[in-house]
VEXMIKOL-677954 format. One line per field, with one value per residue: x, y, z of N, C-alpha, C in turn; residue in three letters; residue number from 1. Coordinates in Angstrom, 3 decimals. Example, Ala and Ser with C-alpha at 12.3 -4.5 7.8 and 13.67 -1.06 7.14 Angstrom:
BEGIN
nu 13.190, 12.850
nv -5.690, -2.250
nw 7.800, 7.080
cau 12.300, 13.670
cav -4.500, -1.060
caw 7.800, 7.140
cu 13.200, 12.900
cv -3.300, 0.030
cw 7.800, 7.870
aa ALA, SER
i 1, 2
// end
This chain:
BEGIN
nu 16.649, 16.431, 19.021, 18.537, 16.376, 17.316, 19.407, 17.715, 16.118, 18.459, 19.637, 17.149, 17.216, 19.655, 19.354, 20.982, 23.007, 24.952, 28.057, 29.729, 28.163, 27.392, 25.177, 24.208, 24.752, 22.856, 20.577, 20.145, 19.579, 17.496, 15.523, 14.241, 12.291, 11.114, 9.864, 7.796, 6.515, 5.340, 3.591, 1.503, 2.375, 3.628, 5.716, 7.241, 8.894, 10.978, 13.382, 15.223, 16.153, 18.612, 21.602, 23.284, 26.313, 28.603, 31.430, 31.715, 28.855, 26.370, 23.218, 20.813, 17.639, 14.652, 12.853, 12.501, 9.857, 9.594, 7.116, 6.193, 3.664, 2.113, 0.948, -2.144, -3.990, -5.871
nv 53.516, 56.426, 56.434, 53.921, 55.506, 57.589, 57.380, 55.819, 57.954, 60.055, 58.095, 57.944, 60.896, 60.937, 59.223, 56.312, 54.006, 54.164, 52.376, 51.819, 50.432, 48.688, 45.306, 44.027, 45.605, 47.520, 45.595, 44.480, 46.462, 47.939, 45.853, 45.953, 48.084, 47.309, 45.147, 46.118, 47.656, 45.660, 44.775, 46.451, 48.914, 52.458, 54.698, 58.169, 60.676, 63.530, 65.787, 68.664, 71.981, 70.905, 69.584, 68.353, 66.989, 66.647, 66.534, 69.119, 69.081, 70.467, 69.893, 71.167, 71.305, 72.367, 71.147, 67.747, 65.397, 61.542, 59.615, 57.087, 53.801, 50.866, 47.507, 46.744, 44.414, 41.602
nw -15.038, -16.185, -17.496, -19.641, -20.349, -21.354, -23.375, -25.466, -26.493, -27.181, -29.378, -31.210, -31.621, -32.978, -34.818, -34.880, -33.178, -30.877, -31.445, -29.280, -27.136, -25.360, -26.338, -24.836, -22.328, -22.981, -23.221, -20.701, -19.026, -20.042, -19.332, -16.632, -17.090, -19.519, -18.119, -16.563, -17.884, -19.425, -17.563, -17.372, -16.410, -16.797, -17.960, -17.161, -18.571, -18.599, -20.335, -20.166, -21.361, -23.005, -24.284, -27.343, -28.459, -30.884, -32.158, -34.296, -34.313, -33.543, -31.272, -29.864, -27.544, -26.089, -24.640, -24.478, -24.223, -23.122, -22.988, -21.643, -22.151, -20.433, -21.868, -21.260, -19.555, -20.027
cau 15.589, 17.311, 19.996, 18.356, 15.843, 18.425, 20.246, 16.996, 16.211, 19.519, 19.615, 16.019, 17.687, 20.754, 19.148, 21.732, 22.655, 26.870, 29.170, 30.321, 27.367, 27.395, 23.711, 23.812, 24.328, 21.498, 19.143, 20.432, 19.329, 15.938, 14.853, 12.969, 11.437, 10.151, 8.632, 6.998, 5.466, 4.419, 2.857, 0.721, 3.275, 3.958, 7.152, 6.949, 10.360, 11.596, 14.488, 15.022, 17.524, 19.828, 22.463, 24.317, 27.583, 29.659, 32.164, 31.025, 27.542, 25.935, 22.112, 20.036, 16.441, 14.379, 12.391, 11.837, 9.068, 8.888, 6.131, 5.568, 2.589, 2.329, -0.061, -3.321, -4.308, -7.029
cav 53.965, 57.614, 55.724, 53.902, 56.373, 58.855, 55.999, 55.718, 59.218, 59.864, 56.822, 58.634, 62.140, 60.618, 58.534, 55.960, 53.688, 54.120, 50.911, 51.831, 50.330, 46.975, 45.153, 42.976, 46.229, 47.484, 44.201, 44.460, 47.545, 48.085, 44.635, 46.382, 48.660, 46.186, 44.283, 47.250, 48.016, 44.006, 44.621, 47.844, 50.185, 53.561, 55.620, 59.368, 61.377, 64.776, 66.474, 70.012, 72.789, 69.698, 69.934, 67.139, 67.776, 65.310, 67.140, 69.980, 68.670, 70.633, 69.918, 71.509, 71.692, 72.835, 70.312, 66.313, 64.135, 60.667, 58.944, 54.858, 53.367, 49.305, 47.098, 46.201, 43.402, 41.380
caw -15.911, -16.557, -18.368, -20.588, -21.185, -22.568, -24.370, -26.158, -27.226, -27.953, -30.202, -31.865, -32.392, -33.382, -35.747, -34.947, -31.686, -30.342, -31.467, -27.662, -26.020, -25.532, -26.955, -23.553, -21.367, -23.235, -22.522, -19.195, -18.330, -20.474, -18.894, -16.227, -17.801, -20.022, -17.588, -15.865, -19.208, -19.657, -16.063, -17.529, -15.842, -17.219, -17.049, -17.856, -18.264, -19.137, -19.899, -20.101, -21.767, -23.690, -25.286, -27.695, -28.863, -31.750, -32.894, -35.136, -34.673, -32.170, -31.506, -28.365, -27.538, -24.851, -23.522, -24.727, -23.304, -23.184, -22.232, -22.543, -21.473, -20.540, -22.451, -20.976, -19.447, -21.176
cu 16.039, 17.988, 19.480, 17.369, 16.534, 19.302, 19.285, 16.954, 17.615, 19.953, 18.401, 16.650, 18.892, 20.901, 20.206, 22.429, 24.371, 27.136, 29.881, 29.633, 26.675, 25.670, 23.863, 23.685, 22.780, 20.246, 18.939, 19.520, 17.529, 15.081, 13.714, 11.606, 10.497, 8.963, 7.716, 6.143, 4.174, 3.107, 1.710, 1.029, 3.544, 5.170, 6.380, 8.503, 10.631, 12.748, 14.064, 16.092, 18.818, 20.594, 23.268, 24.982, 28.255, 30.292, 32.057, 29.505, 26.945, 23.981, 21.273, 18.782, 16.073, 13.895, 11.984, 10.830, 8.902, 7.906, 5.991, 4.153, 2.202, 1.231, -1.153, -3.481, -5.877, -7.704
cv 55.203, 57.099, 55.471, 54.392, 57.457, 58.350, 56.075, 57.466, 60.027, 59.083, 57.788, 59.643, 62.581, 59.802, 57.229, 55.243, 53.581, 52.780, 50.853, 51.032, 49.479, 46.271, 44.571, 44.271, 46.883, 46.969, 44.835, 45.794, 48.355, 46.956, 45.327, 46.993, 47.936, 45.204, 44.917, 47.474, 46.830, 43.955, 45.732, 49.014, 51.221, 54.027, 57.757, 60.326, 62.716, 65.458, 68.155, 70.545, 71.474, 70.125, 68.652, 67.911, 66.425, 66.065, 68.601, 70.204, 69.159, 70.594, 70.061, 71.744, 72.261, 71.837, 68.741, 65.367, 62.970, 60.094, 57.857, 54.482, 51.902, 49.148, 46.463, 45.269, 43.258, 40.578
cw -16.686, -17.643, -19.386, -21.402, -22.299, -23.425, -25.771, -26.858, -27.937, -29.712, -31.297, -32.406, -33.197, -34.799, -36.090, -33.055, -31.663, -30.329, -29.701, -26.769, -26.529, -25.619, -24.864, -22.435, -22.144, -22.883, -21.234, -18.517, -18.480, -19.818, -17.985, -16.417, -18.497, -19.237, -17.095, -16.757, -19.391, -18.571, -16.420, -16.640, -17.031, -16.633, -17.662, -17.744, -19.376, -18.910, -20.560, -20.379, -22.330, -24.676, -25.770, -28.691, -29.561, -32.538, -33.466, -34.824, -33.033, -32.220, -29.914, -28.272, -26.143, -24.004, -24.552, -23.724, -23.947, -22.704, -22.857, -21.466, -21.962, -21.006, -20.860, -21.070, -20.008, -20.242
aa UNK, UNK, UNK, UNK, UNK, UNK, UNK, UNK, UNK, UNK, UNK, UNK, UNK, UNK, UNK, UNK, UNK, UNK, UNK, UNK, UNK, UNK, UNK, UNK, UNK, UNK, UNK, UNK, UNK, UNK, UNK, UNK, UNK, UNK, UNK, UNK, UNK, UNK, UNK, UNK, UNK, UNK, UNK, UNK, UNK, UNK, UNK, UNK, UNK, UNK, UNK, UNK, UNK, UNK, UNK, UNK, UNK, UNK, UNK, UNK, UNK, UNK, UNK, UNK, UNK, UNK, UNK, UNK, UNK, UNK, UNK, UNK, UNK, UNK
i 1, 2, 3, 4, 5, 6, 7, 8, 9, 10, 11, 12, 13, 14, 15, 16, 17, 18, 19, 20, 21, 22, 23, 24, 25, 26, 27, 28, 29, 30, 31, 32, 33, 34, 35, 36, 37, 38, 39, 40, 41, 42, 43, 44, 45, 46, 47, 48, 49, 50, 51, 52, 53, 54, 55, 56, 57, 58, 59, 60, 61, 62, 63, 64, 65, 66, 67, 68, 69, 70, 71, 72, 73, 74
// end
């Protein structure tokens, strides 16, 4: 979950998703999540003091929250 939570935000602040990282490990790994969501599961995740680094390109915040929240059953 960690993983591909920070895959994702990454991906968001990056504006841009790494040719490194393969679509299938991707699937693979968001799958749960997904279903947890499908199920009306919630995740909630925070990071804290970050720092991303590409070269030149340095970009740090203090704190990001995600929060997802699964659809509702009908």
């Amino acid at each position: 979950m960690e993983d591909i939570a920070s895959l994702v935000l990454l991906s968001v602040m990056t504006g841009h998703h790494s040719e490194g990282c393969e679509p299938s490990y991707f699937a693979s790994a968001a799958a749960p999540v997904m279903d947890g969501l499908r199920a009306g599961g919630s995740y909630d995740l925070t990071w804290q003091g970050g720092l991303l680094t590409n070269g030149e390109t340095r970009l740090s915040f203090r704190r990001a929250h995600l929060h997802l929240v699964g659809a509702k059953r009908r």
